[in-house]
C-alpha positions as CSV (number, residue, x, y, z in Angstrom):
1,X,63.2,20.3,116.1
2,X,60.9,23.3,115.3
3,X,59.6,23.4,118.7
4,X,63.3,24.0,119.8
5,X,63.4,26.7,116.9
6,X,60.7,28.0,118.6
7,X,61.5,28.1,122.2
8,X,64.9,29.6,120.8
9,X,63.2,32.4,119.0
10,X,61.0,33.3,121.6
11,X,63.6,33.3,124.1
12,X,65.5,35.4,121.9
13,X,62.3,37.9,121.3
14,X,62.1,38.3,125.3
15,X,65.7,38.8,126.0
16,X,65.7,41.6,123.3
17,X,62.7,43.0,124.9
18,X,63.5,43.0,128.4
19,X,64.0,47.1,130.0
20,X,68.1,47.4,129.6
21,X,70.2,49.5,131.8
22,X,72.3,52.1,129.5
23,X,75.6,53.0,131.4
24,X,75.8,56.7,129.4
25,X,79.1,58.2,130.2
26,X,78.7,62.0,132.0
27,X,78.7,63.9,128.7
28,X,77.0,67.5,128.5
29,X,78.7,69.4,126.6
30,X,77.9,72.3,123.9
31,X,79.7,74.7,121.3
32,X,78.0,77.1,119.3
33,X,78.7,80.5,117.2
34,X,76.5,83.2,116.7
35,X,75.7,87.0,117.1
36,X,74.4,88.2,120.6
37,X,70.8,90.0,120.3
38,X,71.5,92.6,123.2
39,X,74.4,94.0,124.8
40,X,75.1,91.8,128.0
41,X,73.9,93.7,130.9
42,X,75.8,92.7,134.5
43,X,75.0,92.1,138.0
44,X,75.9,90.7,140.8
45,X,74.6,88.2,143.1
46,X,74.3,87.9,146.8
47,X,77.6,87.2,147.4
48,X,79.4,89.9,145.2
49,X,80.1,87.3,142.0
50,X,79.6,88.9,138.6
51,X,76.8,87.8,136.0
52,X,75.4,88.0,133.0
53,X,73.0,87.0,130.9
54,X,72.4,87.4,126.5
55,X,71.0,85.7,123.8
56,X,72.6,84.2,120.9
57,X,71.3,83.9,117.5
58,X,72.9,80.6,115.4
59,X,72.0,80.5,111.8
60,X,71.9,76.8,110.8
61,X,73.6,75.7,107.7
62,X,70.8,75.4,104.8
63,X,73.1,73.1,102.9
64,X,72.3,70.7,105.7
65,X,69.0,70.3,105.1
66,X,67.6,67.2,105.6
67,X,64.0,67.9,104.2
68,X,63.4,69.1,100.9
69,X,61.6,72.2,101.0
70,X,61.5,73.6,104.3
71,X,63.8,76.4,105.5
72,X,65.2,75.9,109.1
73,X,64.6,78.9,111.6
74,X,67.1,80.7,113.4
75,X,68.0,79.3,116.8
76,X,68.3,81.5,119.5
77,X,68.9,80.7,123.1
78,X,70.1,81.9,126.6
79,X,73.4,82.0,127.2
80,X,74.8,82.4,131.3
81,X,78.2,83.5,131.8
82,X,79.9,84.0,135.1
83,X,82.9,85.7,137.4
84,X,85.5,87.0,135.4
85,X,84.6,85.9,132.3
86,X,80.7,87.9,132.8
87,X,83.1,91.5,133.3
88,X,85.0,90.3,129.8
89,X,81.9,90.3,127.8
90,X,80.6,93.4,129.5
91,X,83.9,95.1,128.3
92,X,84.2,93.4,125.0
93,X,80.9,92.4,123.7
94,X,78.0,94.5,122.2
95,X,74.6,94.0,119.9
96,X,75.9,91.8,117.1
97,X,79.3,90.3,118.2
98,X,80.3,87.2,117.3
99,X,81.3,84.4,119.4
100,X,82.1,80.6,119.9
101,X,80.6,79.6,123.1
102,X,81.4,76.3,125.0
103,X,79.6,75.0,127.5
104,X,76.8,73.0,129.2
105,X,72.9,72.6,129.4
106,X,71.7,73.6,132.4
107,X,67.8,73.9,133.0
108,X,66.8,77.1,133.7
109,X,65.4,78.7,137.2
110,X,61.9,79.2,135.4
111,X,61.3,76.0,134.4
112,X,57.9,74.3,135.6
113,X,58.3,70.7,134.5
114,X,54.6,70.4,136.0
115,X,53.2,71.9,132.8
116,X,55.7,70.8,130.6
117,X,57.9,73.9,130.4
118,X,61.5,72.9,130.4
119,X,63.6,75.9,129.1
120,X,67.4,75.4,128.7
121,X,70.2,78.2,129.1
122,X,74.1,77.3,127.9
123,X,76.1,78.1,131.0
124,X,79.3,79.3,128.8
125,X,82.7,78.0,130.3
126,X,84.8,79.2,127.5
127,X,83.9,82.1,124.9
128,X,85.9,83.2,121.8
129,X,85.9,86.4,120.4
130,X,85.2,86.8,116.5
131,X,85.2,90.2,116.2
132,X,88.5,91.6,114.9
133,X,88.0,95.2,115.7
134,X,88.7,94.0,119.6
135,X,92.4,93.6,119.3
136,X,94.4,91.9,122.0
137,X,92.0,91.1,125.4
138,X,93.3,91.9,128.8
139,X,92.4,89.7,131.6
140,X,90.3,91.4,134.3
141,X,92.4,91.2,137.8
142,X,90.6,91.0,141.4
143,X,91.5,94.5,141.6
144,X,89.4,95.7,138.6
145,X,86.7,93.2,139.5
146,X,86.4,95.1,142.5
147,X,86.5,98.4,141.2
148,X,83.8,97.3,139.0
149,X,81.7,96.1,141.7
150,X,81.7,99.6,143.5
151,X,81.1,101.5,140.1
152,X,84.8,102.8,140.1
């Protein structure tokens, strides 16, 4: 009988050991509010589609804190917008405007994951503007994407 515990038990140790195959659903999604550092410069790529390119500064909440005495740091990362949307936050967006960006991770084009360098960027697919002072936004048309593009 204790034997049979036994082989039971250790059956049970190298089931629960064994690699396992996690099915994780296709999930990479971010949101996050903060100020931008820099006013978002734009360019163009090869193939005339707009870009651009700022950082965002997120204050964590201290109240969260899961350690006693230590003071979380600012986060500030890269944030990737594109088309359209890049010519809205050239028009809209300065130094110190607030936003609510959606998006996803995307590894950026610098990173050497030979040496252990892997930087991340937020490629934004939706942005919400927090400032007040903007008033109502007007959608950019082809036609004023292109007059942007030749410096109209």
């Amino acid at each position: 009988m204790e034997q049979e515990n036994n082989t039971t038990v250790n059956e049970n140790i190298e089931q629960a050991t064994e690699e396992k195959e996690y099915n994780f659903p296709d999930l990479n999604q971010v949101t996050i509010a903060g100020v931008l550092q820099h006013d978002p410069p734009i360019r163009w790529t090869k193939k005339g589609v707009p870009v651009t390119n700022f950082l965002l500064k997120a204050v964590p909440d201290q109240s969260s804190n899961c350690f006693e005495e230590s003071a979380r740091q600012d986060c500030v990362i890269s944030v990737v917008v594109w088309a359209k949307q890049a010519l809205q936050c050239k028009k809209y967006l300065k130094k110190d405007s607030a936003v609510i960006i959606a998006g996803e991770l995307q590894s950026m084009p610098n990173a050497k994951p030979d040496e252990g360098f892997y930087p991340v960027q937020i490629n934004a697919q939706w942005i919400q503007y927090l400032d007040k002072s903007l008033g109502e936004i007007e959608d950019i048309d082809d036609e004023q994407m292109s007059r942007q593009r030749s410096g109209e």
